[in-house]
Structures are given as structure tokens and as C-alpha cells.
C-alpha positions as CSV (number, residue, x, y, z in Angstrom):
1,X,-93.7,82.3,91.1
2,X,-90.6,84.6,90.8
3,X,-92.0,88.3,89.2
4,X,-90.2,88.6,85.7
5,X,-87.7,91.4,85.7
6,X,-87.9,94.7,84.1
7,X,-85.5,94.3,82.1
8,X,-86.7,91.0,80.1
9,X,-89.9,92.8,79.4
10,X,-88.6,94.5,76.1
11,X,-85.3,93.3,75.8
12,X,-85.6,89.9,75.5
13,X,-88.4,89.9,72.5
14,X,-85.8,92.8,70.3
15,X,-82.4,91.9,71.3
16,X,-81.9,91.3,67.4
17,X,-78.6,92.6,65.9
18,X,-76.8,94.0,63.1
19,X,-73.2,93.8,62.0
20,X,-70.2,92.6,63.0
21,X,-68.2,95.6,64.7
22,X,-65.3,96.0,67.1
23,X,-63.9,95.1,70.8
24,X,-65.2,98.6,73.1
25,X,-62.2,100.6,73.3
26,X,-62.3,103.4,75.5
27,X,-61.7,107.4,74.2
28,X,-60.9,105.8,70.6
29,X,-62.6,106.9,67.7
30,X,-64.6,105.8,65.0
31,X,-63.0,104.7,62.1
32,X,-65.8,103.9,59.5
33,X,-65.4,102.3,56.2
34,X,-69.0,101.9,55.9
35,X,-70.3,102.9,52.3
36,X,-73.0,105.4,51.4
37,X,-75.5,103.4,49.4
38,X,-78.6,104.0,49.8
39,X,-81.2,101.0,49.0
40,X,-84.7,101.2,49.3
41,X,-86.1,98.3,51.8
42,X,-89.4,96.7,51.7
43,X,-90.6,98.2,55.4
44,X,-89.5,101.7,54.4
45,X,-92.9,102.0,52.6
46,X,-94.5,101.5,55.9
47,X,-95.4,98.5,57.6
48,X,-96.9,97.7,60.9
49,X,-95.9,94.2,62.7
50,X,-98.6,92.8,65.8
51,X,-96.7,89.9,67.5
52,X,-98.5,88.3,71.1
53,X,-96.1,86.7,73.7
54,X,-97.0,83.6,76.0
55,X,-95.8,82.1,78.7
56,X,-95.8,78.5,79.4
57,X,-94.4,77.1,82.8
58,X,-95.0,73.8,84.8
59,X,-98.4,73.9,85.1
60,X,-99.2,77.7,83.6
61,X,-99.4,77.3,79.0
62,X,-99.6,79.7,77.1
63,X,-100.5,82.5,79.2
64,X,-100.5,85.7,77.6
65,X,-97.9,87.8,79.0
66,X,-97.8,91.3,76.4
67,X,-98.3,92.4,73.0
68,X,-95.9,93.9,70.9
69,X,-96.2,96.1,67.8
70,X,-93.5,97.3,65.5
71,X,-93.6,100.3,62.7
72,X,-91.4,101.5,60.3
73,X,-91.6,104.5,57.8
74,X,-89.2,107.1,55.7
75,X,-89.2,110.8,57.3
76,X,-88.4,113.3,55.2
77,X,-85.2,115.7,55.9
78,X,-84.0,119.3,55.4
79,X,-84.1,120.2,52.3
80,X,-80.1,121.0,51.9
81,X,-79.8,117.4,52.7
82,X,-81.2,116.5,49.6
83,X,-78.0,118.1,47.9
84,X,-75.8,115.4,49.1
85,X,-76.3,112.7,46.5
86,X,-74.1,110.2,48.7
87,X,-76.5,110.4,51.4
88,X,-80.5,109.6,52.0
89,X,-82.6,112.6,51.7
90,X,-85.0,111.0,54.2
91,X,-84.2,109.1,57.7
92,X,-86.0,106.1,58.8
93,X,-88.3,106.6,62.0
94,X,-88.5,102.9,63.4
95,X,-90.7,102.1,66.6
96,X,-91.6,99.1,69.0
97,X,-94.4,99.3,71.8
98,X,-94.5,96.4,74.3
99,X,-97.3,96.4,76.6
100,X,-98.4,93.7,79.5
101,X,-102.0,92.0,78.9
102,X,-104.5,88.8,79.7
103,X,-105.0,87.2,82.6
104,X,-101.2,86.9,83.6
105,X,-101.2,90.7,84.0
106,X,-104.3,90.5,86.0
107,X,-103.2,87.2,88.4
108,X,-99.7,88.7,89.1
109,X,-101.0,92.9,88.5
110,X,-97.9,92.9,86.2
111,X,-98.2,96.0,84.5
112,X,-96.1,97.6,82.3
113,X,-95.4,99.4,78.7
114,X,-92.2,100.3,76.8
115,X,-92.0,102.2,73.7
116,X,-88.6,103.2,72.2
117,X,-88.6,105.4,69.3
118,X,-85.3,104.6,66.9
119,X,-84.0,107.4,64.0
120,X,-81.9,105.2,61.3
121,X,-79.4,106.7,58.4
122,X,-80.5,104.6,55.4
123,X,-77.9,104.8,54.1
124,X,-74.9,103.3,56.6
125,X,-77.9,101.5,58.6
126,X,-76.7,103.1,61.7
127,X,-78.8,104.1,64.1
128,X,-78.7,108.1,64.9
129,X,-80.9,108.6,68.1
130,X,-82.8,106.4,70.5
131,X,-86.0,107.6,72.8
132,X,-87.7,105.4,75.3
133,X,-90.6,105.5,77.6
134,X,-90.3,102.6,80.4
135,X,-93.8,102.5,82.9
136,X,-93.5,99.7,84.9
137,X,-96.2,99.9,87.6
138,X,-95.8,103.1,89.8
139,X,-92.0,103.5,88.1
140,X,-91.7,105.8,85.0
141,X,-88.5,106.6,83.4
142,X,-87.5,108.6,80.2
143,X,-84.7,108.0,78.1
144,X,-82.2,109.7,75.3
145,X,-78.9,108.1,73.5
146,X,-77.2,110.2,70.8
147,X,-74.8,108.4,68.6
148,X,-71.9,110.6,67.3
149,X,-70.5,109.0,64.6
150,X,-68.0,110.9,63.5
151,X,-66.5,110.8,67.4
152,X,-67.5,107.3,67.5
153,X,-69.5,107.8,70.9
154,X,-72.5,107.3,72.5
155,X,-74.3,109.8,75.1
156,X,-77.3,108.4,77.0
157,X,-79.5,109.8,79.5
158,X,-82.1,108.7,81.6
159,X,-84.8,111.0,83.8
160,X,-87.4,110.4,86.2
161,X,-90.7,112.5,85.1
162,X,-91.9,111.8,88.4
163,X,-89.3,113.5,90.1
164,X,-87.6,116.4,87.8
165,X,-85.4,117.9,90.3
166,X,-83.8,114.5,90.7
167,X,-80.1,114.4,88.8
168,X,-80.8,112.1,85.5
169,X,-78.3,109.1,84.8
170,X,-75.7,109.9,82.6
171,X,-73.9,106.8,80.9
172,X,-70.9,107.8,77.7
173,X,-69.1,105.0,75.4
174,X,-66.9,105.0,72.6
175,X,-67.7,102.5,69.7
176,X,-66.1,101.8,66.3
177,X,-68.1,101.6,63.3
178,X,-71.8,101.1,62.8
179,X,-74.0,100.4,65.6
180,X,-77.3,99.0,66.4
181,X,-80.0,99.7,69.0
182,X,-82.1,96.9,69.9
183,X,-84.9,98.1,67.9
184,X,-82.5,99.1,64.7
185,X,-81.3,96.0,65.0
186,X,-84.4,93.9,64.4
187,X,-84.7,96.0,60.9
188,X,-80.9,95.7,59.8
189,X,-81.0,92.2,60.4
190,X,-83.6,91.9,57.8
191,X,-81.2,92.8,55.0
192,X,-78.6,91.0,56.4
193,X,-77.2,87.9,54.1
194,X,-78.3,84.8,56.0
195,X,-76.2,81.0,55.5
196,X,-76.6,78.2,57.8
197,X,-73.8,77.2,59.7
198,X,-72.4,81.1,59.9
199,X,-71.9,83.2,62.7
200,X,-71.1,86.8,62.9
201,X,-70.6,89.3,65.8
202,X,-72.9,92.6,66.3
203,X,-72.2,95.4,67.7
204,X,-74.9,97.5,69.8
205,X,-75.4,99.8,72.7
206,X,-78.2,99.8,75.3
207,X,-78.5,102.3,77.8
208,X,-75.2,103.6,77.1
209,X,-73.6,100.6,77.4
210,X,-71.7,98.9,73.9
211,X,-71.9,94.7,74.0
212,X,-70.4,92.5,71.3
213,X,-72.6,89.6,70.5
214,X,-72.1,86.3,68.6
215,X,-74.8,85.2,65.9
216,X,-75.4,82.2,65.0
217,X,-77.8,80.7,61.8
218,X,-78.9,77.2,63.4
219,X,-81.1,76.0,60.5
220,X,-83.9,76.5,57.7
221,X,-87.2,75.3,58.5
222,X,-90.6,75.1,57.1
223,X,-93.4,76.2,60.1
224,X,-96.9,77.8,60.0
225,X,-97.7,81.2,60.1
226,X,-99.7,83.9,60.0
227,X,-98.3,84.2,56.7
228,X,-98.9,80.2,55.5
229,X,-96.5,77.6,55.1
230,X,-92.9,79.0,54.7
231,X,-89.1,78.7,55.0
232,X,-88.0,80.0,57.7
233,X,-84.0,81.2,59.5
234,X,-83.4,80.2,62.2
235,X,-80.8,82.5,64.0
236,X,-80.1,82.5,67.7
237,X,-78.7,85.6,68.9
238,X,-76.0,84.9,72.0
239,X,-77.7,87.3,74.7
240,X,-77.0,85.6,77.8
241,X,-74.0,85.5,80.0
242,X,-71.7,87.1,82.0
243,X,-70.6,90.5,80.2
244,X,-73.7,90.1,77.7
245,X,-76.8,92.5,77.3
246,X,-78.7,89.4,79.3
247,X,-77.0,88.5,82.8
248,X,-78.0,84.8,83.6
249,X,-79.5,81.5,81.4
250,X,-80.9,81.2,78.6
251,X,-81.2,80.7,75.0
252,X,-82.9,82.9,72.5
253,X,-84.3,81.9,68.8
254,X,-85.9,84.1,66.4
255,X,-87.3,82.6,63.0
256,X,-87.0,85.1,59.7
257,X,-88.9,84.2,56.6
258,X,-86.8,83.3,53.9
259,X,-87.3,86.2,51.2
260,X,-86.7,89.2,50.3
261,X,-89.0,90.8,53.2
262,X,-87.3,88.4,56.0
263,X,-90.0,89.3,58.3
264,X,-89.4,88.1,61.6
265,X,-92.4,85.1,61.9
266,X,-91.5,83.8,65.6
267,X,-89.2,84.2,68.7
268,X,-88.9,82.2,71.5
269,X,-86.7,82.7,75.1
270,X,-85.8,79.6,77.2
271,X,-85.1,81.4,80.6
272,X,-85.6,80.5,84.7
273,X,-89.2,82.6,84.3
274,X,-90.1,79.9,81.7
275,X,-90.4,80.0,77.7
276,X,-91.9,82.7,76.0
277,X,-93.5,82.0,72.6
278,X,-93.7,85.3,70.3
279,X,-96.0,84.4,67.8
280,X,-96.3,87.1,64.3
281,X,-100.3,87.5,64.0
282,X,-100.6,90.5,62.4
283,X,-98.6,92.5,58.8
284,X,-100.0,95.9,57.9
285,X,-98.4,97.7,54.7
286,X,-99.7,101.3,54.9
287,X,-97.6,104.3,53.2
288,X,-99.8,106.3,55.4
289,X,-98.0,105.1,59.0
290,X,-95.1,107.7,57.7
291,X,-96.8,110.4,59.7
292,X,-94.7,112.6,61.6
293,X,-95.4,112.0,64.9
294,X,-94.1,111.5,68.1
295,X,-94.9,109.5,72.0
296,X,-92.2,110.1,73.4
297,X,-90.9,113.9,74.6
């Protein structure tokens, strides 16, 4: 069996967008017309989300390949912030830890654990900052990208802890309007209006780099969950392809409850490796997740 690369570890189970946004243009600037409103959203009271991925392929089903687990809660700003009634007094600290498990880690000693840390403006739903820890086996990078959105640019850097005097990776993009990372995206798309039969094109940056992606709402559906019995969105997300933020085949489904939490209930990826099934087992609504604390350096 082929080994699964890194880069479908995490990417493949949050590569979930926002908004539709422009073509990459290089050295241009941001020219937002993005309004200041600032709404309060189910998940910004705190809530934690426990998902379990599986693999099934010829003869291997359901194998468990990771688990994932998604938080969400308000920080609190500087006080002068709080002057500017336009504007959210608080920013919203968003985070999504992936890590390897089961017997697939142990038959292939696949090993690995991601955690990217995302700061969010309520109010435009534009993500701010993005931090990320990737350990995969021996291999451990750190990550940084700072949005500026009044330059409309994106700075991202990546070291290796294991080797400080190395020179880090340095990656810079311009972007227009309000963008995603692929954990901010999972969130926006939340309060995004959902119709079948609509697509709309994201905009989102990973690793300094700025993809446009088509959407597309396949269907409502009734399926069991976690949850019980409910409605479901289905929305497939157009990752794949030359140019996109997933080079090769594949197809890539994510199923949101229909109301007003839109809690994502199931994903699944079609790929070469095999389908993953990304199953919602666990909700947790706790004010008290929106402690002030941080993984990542």
C-alpha cells in the first residue's frame, strides 16, 4: 500500500471555504467592501467538535486512520478596542488538532499530529493570523502567516525547531478582499446562506499560497448522526486538480446540518489512498473552553 502523503493528513478533512473573492493578482491591493457587523454565532460561546476518520480500501474497512477535534471561543481585546463601536471588542481564537491512531497507525507506524491555531475578526470573518505545528514522524515544522488586510497580503513562514540555524521558508501573496484559512473556513462556512443547485467561489491561502475554489451545494439529505435523524447540506468543495490546494483525483463531500448551528455532521474524500469516512461523534458546548491559552509558540 502506497504511504498517505503529508499533506492529506489535515488538509483534506478542513479544506472547507468561505466566500467568493478575487483572481490572485500580484502587488495589488485590497480593496474591501466588506461590512462591519458584528453577529454573535452559536460556536463563539464555546464548543468543542470530536470527529474519527476511517479508511476503507479493497480489502482494508473502516480502519481508523486519526482523530480530529475542533474548538472555538471569543478572546477578549485591548481595552481601546472596545471604543470602536464598528468593530468586535473580542477576536475569535479557532483551533483544529488532527492526530494519527488505531491499528492503521500501528500496521503502517504512521504517526503524525497537526494543530493549527486560527485568530478570526468577527466582524468581516476574515481570518487575522494562522499558527501551525506539523510532527510527522521524525519531521517537525513550525508555521506563521500574517494577513494584512489593509495591504491585502499575506506573509508566511515556516521553521524547523529541530534545526534553528537553518534559514526558515518565506512565502508572500497579495489577495483582494476577505480570506479564509483552512480552519476559518470550516467556521465561516457555517453562516454561510446554503441553496441547492448554487455554487460560489472561495478564496483562501495555505502556506502562503492564495487558491480560488468553486463550491458546489449537491443536495439535502436526511442521514444519522450523532446528533439523530436530520437534514443535512451536502456541499462538495472543488479541491482537486491542477492549480488547486489538492494536486491529483478526487472528490470531496462534507454534510452540514440544516439549522441555524450548521454543524458539520460528516465528510468523506474519494482519493487513490482510498475513501475516508469522517464521522461527527462527539458536540461539547462549554463557555469555559475560552481560556487563554496557547500550543503553539
Amino acid at each position: 500500500m502506497k504511504s498517505i502523503p503529508r499533506h492529506l493528513v489535515f488538509g483534506l478533512l478542513i479544506v472547507l471555504f468561505a466566500i467568493p473573492g478575487a483572481d490572485l493578482v500580484s502587488g495589488q491591493t485590497a480593496k474591501s467592501s466588506v461590512p462591519s457587523v458584528v453577529r454573535t454565532r452559536s460556536f463563539e460561546q464555546g464548543e468543542e467538535l470530536f470527529y474519527v476518520a476511517e479508511l476503507s480500501r479493497s480489502l482494508l474497512r473502516k480502519i481508523d486512520v486519526a482523530e480530529f477535534r475542533f474548538t472555538a471561543h471569543k478572546e477578549v481585546l485591548h481595552e481601546k478596542r472596545k471604543l470602536d463601536n464598528t468593530r468586535a471588542a473580542y477576536s475569535l481564537k479557532l483551533t483544529g488538532d488532527v492526530t494519527s491512531r488505531g491499528f492503521f497507525t500501528r500496521l503502517f507506524n504512521l504517526h503524525f499530529r497537526e494543530r493549527i491555531e486560527s485568530i478570526v475578526d468577527p466582524a468581516s470573518f476574515s481570518v487575522q493570523k494562522t499558527k501551525r505545528l506539523d510532527e510527522h514522524g521524525k519531521r517537525v515544522r513550525i508555521s506563521e502567516a500574517v494577513y494584512d488586510h489593509a495591504k491585502g497580503t499575506v506573509s508566511w513562514t515556516e521553521r524547523d525547531p529541530n534545526n534553528p540555524n537553518s534559514e526558515p521558508r518565506v512565502v508572500s501573496n497579495s489577495f483582494i478582499g476577505r480570506i479564509q484559512d483552512v480552519l476559518s473556513a470550516i467556521y465561516y462556512l457555517r453562516t454561510h446562506p446554503l441553496e441547492v443547485g448554487k455554487t460560489f467561489e472561495v478564496t483562501i491561502s495555505n502556506s502562503g499560497r492564495v487558491y480560488q475554489v468553486p463550491v458546489h451545494v449537491v443536495e439535502k439529505r436526511r442521514m444519522k448522526t450523532v446528533l439523530g435523524r436530520v437534514e443535512t447540506f451536502q456541499v462538495d468543495p472543488q479541491v482537486f486538480g491542477d492549480d488547486r490546494l489538492i494536486r491529483g483525483k478526487g472528490q470531496f463531500s462534507i454534510w452540514l446540518v440544516n439549522d441555524s448551528k450548521r454543524i458539520p455532521a460528516k465528510a468523506r474524500i474519494k482519493t487513490e489512498y482510498g475513501t475516508f469516512d469522517i464521522k461527527l461523534k462527539k458536540v461539547i458546548h462549554n463557555q469555559t473552553l475560552a481560556a487563554n491559552t496557547s500550543n503553539l509558540p
